[in-house]
C-alpha positions in Angstrom: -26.2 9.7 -25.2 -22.7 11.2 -25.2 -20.4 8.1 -25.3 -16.4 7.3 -25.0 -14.6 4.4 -26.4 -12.0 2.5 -24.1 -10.1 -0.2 -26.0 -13.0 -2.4 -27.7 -15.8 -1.3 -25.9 -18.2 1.9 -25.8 -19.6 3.2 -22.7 -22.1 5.9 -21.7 -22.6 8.0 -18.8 -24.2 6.4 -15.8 -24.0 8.2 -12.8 -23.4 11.9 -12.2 -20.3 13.7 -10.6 -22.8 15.5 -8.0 -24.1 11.8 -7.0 -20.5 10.7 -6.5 -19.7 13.1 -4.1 -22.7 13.3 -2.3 -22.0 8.9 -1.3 -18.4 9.6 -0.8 -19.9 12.1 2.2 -22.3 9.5 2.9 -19.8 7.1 3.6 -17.2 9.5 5.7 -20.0 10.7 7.6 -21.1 7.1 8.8 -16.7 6.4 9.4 -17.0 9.4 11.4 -19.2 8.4 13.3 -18.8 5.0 13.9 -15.5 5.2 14.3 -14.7 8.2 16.7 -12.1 7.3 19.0 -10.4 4.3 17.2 -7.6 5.4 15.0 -8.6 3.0 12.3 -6.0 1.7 9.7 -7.8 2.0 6.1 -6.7 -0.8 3.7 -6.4 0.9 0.4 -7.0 -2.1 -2.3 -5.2 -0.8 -5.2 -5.6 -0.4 -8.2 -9.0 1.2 -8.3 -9.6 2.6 -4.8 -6.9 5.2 -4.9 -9.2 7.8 -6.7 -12.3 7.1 -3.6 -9.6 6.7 -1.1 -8.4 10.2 -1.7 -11.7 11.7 -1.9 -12.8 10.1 1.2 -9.6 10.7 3.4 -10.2 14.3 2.6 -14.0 13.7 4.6 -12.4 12.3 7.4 -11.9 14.1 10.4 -10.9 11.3 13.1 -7.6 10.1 13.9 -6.5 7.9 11.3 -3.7 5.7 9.3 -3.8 4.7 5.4 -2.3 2.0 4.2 -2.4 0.4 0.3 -2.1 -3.3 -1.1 -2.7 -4.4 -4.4 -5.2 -7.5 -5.5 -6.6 -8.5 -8.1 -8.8 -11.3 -9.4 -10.2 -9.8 -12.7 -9.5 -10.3 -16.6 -11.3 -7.9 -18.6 -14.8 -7.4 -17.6 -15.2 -10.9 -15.9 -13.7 -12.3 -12.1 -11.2 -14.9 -12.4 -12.5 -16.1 -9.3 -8.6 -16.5 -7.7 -7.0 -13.4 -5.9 -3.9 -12.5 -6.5 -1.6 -10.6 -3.9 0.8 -8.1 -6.0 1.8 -5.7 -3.4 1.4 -6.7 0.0 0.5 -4.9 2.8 3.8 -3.7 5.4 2.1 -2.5 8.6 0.8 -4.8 11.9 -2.4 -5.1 12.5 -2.5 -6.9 15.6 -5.0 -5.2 17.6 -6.1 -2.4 15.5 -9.5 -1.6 13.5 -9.5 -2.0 10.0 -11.2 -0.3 7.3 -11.0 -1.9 4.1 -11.5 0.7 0.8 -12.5 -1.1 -2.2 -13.6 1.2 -5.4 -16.4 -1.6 -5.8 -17.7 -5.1 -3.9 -19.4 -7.6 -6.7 -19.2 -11.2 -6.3 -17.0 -10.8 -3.0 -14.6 -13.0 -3.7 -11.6 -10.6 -3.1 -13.1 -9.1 0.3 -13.4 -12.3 1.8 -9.6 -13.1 1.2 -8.9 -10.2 2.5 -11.3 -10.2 5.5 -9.7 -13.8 6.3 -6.1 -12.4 5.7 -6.7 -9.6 8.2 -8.2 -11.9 10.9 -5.2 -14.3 10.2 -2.6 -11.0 10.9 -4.8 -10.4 14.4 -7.0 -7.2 13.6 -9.8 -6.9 16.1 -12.5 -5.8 13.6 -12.4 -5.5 9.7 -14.9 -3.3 8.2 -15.6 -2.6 4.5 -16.4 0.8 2.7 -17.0 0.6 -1.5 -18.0 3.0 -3.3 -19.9 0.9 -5.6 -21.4 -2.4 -4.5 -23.5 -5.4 -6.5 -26.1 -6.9 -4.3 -26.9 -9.1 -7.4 -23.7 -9.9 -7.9 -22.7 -10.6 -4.1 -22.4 -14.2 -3.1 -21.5 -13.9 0.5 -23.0 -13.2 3.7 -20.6 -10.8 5.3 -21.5 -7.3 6.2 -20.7 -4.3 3.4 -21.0 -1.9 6.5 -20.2 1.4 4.5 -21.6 1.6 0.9 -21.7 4.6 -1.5 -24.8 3.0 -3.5 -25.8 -0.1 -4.8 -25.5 -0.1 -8.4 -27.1 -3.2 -11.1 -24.9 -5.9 -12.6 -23.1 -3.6 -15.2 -19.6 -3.2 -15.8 -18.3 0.5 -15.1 -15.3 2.1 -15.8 -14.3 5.8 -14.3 -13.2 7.1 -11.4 -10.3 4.8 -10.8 -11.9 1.7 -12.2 -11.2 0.2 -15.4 -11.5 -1.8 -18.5 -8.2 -3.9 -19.4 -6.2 -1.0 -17.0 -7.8 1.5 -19.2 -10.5 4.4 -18.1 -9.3 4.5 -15.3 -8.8 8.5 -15.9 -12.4 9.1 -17.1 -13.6 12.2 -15.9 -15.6 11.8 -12.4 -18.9 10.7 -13.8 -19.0 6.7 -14.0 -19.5 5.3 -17.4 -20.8 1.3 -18.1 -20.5 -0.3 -20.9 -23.4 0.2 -24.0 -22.2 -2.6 -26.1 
């Protein structure tokens, strides 16, 4: 197996570019649909979603608005469990349909601040679309209404996500970690 080191750990391919693009249009297909007619604002949580983000914005074909914040509750390859605001977000809500992008949902514990954030600032529905998503992992009850595919417990890098802010650059295909 073809592997690539990021700081201290080696990871191995995992899923395929072709497989990638084929959820992204999974997911666009379903906004596209479910959302005809609403002008939705999609929350972009930085740093990881910017690479899905732009690849799904470029699916979309209704009326639309982006907007990004920046959270974080990770150190390394485990949750903190506490989310931390960096960048915050500078648009109202009040009224409007939200569509959070997240590059991937495991435990939950950063969608559900943000869900509750976005109800606090008045949206009248929050939705979530990840690319990736950990049911094993996932230790809420709220819906994941637009998922690229479920993947198992390991850690990834690629594609916008990364180890320690590194591998973030990896080439399309998904990597997780063989150490």
């Amino acid at each position: 197996m073809k592997t690539v080191k990021v700081l201290d750990k080696e990871f191995g391919l995992y899923i395929p570019q072709e497989k990638i693009e084929a959820d992204i249009q999974k997911v666009a297909d379903q906004i596209n649909h479910d959302m005809d007619g609403m002008n939705p604002m999609f929350l972009v949580i930085l740093n990881g979603a910017f690479m899905f983000a732009s690849e799904l914005f470029k699916r979309l074909t209704i009326p639309c608005e982006i907007s990004f914040v920046k959270l974080t509750s990770y150190a390394g390859t485990e949750t903190t469990n506490v989310v931390r605001e960096l960048i915050g977000l500078d648009h109202s809500l009040e009224g409007r349909h939200v569509v959070i992008v997240e590059d991937i949902v495991d435990t939950g514990h950063t969608m559900r601040y943000t869900i509750q954030k976005l109800h606090d600032l008045k949206a009248v529905d929050v939705r979530i679309a990840t690319l990736f998503f950990k049911p094993k992992s996932f230790q809420y009850d709220y819906p994941i209404n637009y998922v690229g595919m479920e993947i198992g417990n390991e850690f990834i890098v690629g594609y916008g996500l990364d180890y320690n802010q590194q591998g973030r650059n990896l080439p399309i295909e998904d990597r997780k970690s063989v150490v």
